[in-house]
Jmol script that loads the backbone (N, CA, C; Angstrom):
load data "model"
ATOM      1  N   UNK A   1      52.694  10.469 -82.259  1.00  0.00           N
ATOM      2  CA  UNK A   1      52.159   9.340 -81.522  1.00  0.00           C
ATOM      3  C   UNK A   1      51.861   8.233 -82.521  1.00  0.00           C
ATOM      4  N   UNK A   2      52.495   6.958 -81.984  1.00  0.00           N
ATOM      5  CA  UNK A   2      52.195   5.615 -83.113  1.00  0.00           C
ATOM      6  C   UNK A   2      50.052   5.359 -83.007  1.00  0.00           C
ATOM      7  N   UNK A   3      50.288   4.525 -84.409  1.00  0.00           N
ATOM      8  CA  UNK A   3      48.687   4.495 -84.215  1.00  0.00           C
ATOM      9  C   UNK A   3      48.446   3.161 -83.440  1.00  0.00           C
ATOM     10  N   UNK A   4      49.544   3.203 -82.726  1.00  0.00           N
ATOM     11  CA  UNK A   4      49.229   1.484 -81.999  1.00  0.00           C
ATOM     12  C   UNK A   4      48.901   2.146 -80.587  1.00  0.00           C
ATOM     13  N   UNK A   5      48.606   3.530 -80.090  1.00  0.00           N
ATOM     14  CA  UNK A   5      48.488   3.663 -78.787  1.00  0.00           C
ATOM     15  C   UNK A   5      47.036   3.365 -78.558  1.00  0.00           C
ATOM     16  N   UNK A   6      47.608   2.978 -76.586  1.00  0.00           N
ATOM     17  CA  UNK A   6      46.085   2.043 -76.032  1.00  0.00           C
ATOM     18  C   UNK A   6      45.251   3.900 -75.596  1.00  0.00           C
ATOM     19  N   UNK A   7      43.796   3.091 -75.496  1.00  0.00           N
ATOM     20  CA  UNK A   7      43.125   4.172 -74.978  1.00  0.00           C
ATOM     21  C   UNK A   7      43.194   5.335 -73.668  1.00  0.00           C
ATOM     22  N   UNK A   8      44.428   4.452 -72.832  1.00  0.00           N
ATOM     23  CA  UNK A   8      45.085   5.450 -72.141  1.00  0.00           C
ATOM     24  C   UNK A   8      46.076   6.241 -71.879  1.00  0.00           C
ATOM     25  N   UNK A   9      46.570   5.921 -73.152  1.00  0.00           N
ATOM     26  CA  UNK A   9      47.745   7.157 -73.862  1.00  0.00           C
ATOM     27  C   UNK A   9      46.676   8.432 -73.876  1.00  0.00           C
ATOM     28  N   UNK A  10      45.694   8.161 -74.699  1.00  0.00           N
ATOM     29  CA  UNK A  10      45.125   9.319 -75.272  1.00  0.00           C
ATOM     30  C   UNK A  10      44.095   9.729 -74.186  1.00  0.00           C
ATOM     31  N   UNK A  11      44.198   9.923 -73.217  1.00  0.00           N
ATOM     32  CA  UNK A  11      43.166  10.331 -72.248  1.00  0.00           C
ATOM     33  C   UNK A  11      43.573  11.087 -71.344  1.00  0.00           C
ATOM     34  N   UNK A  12      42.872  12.623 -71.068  1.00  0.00           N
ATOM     35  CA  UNK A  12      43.366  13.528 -70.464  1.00  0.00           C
ATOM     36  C   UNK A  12      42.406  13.219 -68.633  1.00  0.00           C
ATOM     37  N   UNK A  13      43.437  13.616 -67.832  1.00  0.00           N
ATOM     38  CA  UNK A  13      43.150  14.126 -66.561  1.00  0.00           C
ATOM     39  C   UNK A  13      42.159  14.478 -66.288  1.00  0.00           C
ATOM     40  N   UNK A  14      40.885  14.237 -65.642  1.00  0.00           N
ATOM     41  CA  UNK A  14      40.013  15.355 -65.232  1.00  0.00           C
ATOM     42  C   UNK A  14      40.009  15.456 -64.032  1.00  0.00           C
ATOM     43  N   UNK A  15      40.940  15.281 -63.160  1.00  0.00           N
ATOM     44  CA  UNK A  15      40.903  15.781 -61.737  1.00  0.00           C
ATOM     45  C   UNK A  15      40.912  17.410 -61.751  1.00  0.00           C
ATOM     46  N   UNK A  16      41.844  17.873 -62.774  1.00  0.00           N
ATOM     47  CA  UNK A  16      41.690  19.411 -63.160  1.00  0.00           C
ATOM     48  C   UNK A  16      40.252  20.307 -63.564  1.00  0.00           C
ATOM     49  N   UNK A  17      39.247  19.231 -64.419  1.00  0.00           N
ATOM     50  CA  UNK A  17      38.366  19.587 -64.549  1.00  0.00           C
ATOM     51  C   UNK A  17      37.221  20.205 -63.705  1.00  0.00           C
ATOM     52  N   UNK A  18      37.124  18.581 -62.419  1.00  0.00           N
ATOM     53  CA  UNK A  18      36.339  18.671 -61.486  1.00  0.00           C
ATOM     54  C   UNK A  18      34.988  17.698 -61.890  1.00  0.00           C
ATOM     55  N   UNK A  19      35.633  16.762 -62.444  1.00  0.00           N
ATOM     56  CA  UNK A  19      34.688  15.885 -63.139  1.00  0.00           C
ATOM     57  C   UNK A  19      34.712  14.352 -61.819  1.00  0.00           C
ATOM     58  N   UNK A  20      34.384  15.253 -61.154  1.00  0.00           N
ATOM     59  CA  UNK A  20      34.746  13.655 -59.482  1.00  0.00           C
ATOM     60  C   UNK A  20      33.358  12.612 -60.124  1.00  0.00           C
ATOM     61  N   UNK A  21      33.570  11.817 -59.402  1.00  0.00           N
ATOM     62  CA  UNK A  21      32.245  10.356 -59.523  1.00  0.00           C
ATOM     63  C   UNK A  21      32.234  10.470 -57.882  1.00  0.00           C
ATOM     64  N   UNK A  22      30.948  10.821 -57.768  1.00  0.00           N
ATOM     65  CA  UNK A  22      30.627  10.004 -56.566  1.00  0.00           C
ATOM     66  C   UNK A  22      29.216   8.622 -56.173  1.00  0.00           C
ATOM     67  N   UNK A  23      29.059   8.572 -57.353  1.00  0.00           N
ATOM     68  CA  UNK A  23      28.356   7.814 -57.078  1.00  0.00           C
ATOM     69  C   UNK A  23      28.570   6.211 -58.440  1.00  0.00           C
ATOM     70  N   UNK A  24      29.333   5.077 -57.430  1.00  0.00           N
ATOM     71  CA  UNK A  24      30.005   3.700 -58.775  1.00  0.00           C
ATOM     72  C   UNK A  24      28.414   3.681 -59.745  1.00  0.00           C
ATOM     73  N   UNK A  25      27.539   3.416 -59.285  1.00  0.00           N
ATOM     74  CA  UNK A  25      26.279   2.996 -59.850  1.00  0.00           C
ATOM     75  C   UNK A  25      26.278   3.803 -61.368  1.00  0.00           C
ATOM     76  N   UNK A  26      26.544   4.993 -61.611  1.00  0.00           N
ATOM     77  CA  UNK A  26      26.935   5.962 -62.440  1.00  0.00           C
ATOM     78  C   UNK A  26      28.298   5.451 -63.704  1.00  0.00           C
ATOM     79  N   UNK A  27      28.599   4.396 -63.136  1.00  0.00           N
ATOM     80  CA  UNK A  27      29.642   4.241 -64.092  1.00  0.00           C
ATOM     81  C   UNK A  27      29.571   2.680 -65.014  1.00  0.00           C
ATOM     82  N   UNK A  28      29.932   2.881 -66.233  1.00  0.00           N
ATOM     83  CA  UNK A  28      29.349   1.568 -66.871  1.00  0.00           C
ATOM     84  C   UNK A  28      30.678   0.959 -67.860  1.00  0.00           C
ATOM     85  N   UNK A  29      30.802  -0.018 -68.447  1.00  0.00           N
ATOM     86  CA  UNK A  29      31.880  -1.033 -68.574  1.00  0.00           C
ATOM     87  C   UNK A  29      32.509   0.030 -70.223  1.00  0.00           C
ATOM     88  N   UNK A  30      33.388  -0.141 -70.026  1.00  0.00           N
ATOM     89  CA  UNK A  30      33.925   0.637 -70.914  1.00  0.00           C
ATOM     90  C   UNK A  30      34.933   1.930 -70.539  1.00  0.00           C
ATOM     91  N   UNK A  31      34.334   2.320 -68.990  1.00  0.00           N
ATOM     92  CA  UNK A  31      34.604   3.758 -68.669  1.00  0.00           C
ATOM     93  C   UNK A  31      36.377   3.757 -68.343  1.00  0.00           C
ATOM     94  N   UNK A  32      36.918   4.918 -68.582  1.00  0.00           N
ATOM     95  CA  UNK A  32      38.046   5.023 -67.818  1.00  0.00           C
ATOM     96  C   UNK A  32      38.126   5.744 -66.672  1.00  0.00           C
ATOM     97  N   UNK A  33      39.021   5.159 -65.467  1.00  0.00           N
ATOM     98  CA  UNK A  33      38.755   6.281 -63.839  1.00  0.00           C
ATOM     99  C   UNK A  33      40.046   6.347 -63.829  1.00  0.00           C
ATOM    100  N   UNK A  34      40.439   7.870 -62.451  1.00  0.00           N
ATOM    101  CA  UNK A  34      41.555   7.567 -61.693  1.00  0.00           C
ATOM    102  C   UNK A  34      40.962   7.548 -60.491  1.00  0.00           C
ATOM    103  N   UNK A  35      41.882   7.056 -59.456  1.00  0.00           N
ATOM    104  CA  UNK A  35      41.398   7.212 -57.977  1.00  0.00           C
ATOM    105  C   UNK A  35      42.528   7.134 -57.599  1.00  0.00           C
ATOM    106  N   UNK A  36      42.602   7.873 -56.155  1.00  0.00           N
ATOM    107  CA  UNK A  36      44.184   7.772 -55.475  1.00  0.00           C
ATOM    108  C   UNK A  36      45.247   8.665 -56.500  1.00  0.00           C
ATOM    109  N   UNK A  37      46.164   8.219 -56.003  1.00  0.00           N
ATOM    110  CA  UNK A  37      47.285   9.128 -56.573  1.00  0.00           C
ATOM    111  C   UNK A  37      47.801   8.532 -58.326  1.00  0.00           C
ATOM    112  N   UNK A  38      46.826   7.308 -59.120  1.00  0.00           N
ATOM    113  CA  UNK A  38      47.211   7.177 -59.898  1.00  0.00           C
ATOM    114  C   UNK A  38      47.194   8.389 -61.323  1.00  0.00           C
ATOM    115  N   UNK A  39      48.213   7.699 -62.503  1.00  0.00           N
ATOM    116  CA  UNK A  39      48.503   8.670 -62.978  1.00  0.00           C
ATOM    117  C   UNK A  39      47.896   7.806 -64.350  1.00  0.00           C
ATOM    118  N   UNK A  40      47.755   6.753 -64.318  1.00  0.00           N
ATOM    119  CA  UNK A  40      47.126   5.910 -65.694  1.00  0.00           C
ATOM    120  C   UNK A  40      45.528   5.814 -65.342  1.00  0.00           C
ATOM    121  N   UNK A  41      45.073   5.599 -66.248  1.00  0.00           N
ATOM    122  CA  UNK A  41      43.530   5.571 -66.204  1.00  0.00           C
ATOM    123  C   UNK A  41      43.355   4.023 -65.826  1.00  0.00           C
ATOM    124  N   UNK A  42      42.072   3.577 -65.338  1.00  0.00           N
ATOM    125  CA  UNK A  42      41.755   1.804 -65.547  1.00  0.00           C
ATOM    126  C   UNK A  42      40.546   1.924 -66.005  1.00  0.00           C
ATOM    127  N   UNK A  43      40.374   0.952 -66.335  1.00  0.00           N
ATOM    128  CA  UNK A  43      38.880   0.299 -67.453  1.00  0.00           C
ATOM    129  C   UNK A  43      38.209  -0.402 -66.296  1.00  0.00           C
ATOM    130  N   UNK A  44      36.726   0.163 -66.969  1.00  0.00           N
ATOM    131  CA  UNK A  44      35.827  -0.930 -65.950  1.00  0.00           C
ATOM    132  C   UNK A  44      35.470  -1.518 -66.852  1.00  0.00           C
ATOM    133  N   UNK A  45      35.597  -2.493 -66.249  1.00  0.00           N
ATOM    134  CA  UNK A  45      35.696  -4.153 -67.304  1.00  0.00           C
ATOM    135  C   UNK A  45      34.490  -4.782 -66.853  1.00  0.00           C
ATOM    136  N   UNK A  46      33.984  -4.705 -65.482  1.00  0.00           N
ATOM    137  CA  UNK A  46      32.793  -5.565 -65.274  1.00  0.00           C
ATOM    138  C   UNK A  46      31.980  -4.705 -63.610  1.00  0.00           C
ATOM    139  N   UNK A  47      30.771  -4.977 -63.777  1.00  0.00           N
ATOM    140  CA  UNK A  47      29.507  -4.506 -62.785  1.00  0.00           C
ATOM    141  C   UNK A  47      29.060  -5.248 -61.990  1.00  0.00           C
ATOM    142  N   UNK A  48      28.838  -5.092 -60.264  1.00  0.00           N
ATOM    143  CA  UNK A  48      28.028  -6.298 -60.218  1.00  0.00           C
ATOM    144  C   UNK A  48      27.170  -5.485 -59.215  1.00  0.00           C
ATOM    145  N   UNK A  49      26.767  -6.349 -57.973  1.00  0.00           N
ATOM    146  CA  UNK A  49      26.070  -5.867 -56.796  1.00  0.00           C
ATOM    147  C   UNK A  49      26.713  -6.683 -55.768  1.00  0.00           C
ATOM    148  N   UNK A  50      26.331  -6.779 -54.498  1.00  0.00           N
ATOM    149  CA  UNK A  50      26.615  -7.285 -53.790  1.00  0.00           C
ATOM    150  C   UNK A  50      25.474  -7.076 -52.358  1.00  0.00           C
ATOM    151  N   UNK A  51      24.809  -7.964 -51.714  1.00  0.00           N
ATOM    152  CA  UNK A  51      24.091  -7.818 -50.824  1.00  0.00           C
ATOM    153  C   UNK A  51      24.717  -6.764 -49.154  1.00  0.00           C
ATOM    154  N   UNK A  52      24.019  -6.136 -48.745  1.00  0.00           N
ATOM    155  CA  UNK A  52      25.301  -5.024 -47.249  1.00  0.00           C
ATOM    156  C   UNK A  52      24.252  -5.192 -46.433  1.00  0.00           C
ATOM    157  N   UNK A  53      24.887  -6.179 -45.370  1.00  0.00           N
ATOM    158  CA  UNK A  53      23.822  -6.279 -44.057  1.00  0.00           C
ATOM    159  C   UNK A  53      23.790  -5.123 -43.142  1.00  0.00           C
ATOM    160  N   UNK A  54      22.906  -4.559 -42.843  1.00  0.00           N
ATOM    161  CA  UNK A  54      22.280  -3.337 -41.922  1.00  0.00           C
ATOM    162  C   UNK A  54      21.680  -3.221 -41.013  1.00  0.00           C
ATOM    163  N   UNK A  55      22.537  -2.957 -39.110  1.00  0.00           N
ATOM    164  CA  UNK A  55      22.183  -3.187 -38.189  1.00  0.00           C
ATOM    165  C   UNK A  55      20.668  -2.656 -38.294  1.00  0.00           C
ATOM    166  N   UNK A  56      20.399  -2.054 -38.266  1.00  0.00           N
ATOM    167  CA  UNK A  56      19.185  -0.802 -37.432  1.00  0.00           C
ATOM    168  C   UNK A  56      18.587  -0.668 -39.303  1.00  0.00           C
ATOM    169  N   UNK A  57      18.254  -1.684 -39.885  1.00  0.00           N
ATOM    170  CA  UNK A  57      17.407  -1.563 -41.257  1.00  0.00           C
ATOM    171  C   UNK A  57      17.184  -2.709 -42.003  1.00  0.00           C
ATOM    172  N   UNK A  58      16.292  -3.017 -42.861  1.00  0.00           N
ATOM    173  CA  UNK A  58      16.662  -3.627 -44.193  1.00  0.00           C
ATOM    174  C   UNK A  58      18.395  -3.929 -44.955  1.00  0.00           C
ATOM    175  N   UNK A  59      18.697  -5.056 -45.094  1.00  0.00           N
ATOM    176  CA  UNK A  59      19.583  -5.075 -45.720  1.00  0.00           C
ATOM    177  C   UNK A  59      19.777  -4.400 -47.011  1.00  0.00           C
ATOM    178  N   UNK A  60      20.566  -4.314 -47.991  1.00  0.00           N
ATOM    179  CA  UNK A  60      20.614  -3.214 -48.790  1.00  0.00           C
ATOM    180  C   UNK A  60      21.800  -4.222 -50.116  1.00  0.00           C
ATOM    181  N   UNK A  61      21.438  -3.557 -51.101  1.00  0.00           N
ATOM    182  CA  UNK A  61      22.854  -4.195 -52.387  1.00  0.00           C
ATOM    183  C   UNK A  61      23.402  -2.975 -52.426  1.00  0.00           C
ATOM    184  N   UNK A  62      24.826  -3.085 -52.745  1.00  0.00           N
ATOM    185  CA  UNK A  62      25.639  -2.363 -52.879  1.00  0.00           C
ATOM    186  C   UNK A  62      26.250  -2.304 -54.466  1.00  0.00           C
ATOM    187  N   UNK A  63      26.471  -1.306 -55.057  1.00  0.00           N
ATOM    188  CA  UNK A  63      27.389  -1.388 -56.732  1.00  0.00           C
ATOM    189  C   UNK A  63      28.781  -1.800 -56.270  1.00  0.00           C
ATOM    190  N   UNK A  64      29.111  -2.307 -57.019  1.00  0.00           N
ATOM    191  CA  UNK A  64      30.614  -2.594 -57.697  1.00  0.00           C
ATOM    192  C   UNK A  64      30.791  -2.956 -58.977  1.00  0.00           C
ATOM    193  N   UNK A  65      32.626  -2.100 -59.181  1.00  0.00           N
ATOM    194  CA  UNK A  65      33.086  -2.202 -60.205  1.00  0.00           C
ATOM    195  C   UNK A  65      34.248  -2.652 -60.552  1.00  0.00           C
ATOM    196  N   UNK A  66      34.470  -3.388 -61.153  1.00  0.00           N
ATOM    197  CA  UNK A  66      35.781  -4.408 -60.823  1.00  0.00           C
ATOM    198  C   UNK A  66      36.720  -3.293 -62.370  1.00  0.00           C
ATOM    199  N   UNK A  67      37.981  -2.815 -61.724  1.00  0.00           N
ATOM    200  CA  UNK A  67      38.681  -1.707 -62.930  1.00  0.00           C
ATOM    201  C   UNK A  67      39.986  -2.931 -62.943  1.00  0.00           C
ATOM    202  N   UNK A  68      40.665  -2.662 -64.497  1.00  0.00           N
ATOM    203  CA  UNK A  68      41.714  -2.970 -64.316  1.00  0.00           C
ATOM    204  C   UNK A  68      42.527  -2.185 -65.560  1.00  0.00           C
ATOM    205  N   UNK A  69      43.810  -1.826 -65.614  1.00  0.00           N
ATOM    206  CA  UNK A  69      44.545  -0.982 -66.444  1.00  0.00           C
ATOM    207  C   UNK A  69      45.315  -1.968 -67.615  1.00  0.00           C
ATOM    208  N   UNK A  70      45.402  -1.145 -68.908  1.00  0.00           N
ATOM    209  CA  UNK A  70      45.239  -1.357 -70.002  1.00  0.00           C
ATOM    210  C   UNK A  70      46.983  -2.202 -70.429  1.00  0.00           C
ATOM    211  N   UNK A  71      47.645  -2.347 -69.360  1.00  0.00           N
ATOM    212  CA  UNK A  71      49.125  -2.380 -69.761  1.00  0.00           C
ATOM    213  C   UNK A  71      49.412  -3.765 -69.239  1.00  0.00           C
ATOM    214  N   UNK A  72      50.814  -4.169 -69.499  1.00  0.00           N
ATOM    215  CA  UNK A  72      51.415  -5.400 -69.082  1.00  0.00           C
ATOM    216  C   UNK A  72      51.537  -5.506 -67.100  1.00  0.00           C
ATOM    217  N   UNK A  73      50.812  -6.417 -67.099  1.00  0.00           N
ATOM    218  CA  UNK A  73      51.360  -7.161 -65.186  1.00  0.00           C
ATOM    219  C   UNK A  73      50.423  -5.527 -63.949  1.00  0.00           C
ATOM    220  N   UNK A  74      49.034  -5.271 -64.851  1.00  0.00           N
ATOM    221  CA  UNK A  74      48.200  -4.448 -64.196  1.00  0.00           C
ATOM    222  C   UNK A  74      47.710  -4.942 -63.360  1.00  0.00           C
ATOM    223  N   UNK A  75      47.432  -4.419 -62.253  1.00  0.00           N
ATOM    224  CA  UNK A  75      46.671  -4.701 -61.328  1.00  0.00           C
ATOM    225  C   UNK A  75      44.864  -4.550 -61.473  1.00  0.00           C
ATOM    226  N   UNK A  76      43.961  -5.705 -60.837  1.00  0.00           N
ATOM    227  CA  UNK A  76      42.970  -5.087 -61.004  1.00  0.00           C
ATOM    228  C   UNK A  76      42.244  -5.169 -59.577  1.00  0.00           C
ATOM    229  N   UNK A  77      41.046  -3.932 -59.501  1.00  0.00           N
ATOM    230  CA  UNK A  77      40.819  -3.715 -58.275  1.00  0.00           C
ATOM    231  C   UNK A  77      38.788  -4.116 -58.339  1.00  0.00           C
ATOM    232  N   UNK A  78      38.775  -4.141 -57.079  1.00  0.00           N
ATOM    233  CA  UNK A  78      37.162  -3.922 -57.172  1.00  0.00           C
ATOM    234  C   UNK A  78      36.695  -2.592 -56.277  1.00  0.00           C
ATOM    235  N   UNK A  79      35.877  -1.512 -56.679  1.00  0.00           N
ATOM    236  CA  UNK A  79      35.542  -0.725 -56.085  1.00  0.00           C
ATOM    237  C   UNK A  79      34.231  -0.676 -55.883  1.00  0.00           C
ATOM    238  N   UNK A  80      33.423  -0.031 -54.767  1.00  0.00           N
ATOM    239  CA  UNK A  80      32.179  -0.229 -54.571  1.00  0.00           C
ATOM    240  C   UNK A  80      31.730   1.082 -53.537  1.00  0.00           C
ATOM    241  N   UNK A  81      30.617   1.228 -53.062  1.00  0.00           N
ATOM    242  CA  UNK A  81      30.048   2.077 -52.371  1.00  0.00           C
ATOM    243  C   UNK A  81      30.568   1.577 -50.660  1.00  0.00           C
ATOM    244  N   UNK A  82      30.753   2.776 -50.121  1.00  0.00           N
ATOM    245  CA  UNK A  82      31.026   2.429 -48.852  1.00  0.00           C
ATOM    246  C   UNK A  82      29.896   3.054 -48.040  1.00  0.00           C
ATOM    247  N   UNK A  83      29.607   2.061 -47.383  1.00  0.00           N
ATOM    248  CA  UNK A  83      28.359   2.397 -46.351  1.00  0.00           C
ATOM    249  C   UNK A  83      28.136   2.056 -45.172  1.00  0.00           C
ATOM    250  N   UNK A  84      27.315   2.921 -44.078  1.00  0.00           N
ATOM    251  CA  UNK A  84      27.663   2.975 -42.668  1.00  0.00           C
ATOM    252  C   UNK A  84      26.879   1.540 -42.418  1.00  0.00           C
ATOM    253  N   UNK A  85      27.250   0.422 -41.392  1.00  0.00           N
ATOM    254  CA  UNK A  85      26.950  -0.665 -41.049  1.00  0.00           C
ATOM    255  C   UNK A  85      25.748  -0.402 -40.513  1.00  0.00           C
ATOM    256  N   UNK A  86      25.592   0.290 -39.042  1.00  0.00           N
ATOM    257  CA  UNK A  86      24.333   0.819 -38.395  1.00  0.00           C
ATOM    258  C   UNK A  86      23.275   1.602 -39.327  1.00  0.00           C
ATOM    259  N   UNK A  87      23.424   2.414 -40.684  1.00  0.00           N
ATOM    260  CA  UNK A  87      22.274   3.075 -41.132  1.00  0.00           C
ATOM    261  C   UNK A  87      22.354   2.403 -42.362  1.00  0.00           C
ATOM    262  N   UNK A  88      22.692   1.930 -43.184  1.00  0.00           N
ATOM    263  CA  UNK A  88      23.224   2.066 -44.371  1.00  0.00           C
ATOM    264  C   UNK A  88      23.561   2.995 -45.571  1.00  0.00           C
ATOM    265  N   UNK A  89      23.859   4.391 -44.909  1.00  0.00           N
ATOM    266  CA  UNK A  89      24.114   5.384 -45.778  1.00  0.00           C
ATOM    267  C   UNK A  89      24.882   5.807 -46.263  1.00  0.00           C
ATOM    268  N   UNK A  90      24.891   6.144 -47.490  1.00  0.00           N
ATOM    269  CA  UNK A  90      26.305   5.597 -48.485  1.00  0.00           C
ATOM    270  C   UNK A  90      27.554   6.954 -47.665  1.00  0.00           C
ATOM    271  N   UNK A  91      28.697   6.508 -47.661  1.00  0.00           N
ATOM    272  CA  UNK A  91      29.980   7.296 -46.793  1.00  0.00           C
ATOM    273  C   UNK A  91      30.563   7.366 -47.606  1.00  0.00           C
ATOM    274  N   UNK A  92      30.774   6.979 -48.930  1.00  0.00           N
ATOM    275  CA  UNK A  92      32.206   7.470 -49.947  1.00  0.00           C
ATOM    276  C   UNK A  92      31.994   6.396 -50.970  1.00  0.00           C
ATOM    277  N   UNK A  93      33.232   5.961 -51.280  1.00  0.00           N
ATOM    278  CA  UNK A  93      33.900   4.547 -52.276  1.00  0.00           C
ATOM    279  C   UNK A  93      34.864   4.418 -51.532  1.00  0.00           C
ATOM    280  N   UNK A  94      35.171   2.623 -51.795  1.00  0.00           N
ATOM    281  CA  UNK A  94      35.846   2.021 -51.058  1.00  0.00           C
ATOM    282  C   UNK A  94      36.468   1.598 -52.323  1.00  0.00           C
ATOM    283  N   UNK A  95      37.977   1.212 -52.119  1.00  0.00           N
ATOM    284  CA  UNK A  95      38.494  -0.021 -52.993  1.00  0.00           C
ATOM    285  C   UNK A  95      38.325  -1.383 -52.445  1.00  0.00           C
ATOM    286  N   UNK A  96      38.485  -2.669 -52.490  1.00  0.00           N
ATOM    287  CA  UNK A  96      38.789  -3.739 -51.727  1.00  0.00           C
ATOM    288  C   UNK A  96      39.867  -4.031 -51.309  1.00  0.00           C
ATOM    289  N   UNK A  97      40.854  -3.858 -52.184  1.00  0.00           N
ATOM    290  CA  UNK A  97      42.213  -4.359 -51.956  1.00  0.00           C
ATOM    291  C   UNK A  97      43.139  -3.100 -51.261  1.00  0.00           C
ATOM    292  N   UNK A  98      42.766  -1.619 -51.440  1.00  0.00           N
ATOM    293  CA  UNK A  98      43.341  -0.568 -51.062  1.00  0.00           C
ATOM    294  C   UNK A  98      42.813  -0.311 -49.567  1.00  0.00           C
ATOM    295  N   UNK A  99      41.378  -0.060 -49.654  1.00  0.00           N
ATOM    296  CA  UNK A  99      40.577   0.800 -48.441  1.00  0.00           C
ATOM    297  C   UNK A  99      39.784   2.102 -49.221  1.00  0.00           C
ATOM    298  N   UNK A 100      39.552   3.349 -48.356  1.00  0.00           N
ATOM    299  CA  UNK A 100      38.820   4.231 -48.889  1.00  0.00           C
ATOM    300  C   UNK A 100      39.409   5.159 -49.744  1.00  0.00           C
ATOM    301  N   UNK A 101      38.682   5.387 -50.719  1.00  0.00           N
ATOM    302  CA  UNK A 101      39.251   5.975 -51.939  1.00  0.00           C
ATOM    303  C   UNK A 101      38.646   7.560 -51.741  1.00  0.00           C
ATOM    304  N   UNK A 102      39.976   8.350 -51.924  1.00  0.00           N
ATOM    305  CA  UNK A 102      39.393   9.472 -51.345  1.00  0.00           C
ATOM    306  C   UNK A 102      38.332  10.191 -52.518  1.00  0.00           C
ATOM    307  N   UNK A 103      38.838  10.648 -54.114  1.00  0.00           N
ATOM    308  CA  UNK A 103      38.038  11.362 -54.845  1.00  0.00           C
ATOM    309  C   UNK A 103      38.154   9.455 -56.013  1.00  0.00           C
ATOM    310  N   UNK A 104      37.145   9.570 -56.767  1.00  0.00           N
ATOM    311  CA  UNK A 104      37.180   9.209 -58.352  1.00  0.00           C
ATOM    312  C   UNK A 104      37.163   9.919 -59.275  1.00  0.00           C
ATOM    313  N   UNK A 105      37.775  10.014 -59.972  1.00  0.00           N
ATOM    314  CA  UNK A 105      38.002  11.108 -61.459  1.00  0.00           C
ATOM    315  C   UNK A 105      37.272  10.442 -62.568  1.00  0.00           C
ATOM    316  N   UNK A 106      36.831  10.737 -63.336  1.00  0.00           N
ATOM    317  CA  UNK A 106      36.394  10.001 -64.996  1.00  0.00           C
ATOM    318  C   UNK A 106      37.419  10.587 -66.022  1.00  0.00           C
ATOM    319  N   UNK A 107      38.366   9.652 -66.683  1.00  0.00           N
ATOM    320  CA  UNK A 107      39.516   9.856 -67.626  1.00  0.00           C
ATOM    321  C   UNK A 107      38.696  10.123 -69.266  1.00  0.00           C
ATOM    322  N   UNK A 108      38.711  10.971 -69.672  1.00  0.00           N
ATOM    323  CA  UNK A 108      38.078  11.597 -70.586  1.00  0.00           C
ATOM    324  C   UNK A 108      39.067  11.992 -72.153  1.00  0.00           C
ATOM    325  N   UNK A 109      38.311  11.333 -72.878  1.00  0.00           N
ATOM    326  CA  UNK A 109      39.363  11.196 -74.238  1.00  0.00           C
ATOM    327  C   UNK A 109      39.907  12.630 -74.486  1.00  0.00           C
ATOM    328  N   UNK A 110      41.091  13.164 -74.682  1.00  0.00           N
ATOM    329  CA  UNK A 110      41.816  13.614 -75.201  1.00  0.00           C
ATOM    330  C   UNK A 110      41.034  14.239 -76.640  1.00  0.00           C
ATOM    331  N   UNK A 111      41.234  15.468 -76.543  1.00  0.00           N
ATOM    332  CA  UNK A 111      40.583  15.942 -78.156  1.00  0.00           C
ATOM    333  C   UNK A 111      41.708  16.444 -78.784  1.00  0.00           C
ATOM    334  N   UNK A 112      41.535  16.593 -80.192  1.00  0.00           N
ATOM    335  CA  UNK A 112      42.825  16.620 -81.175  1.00  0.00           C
ATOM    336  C   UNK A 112      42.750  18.073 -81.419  1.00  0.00           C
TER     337      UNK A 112
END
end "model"
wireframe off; spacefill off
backbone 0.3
color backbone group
């Protein structure tokens, strides 16, 4: 392997592990994920919140994490907590641009 490889050459799978994320709030800028059927890791590059209006409660902020992958003409996504409108109780992760993301993985460096 050249010493010019990006940090997601060297990063093993942990869907095998069982290393799921379920909760974005848990994840901080630097991290690598998979979600969906990808096979490259993405970087969370940036954090935010976002205000989630709630029939039957208090409104509520929501996490998000805006990922994007390490290579030429990547796509980048924003992911966040998905939560029920009527209670506000968190139901999964959502992507924005995809829809609901079924598991999140954490891409975990590769040991030598």
């Amino acid at each position: 392997m050249s010493t010019n490889a990006t940090n997601s050459e060297n990063c093993t799978d942990s869907r095998t592990a069982g290393e799921a994320i379920t909760n974005i709030r848990d994840l901080r800028r630097g991290d690598q994920v998979l979600f969906g059927d990808r096979s490259k890791p993405v970087t969370v590059v940036d954090l935010g919140t976002r205000e989630f209006p709630v029939v039957n409660g208090e409104d509520q902020f929501i996490h998000l994490v805006k990922v994007h992958g390490d290579w030429a003409n990547a796509k980048t996504y924003i992911l966040g907590a998905q939560r029920s409108v009527w209670t506000g109780e968190a139901e999964g992760i959502i992507c924005e641009q995809t829809g609901p993301v079924q598991a999140l993985w954490r891409a975990s460096e590769a040991t030598a």
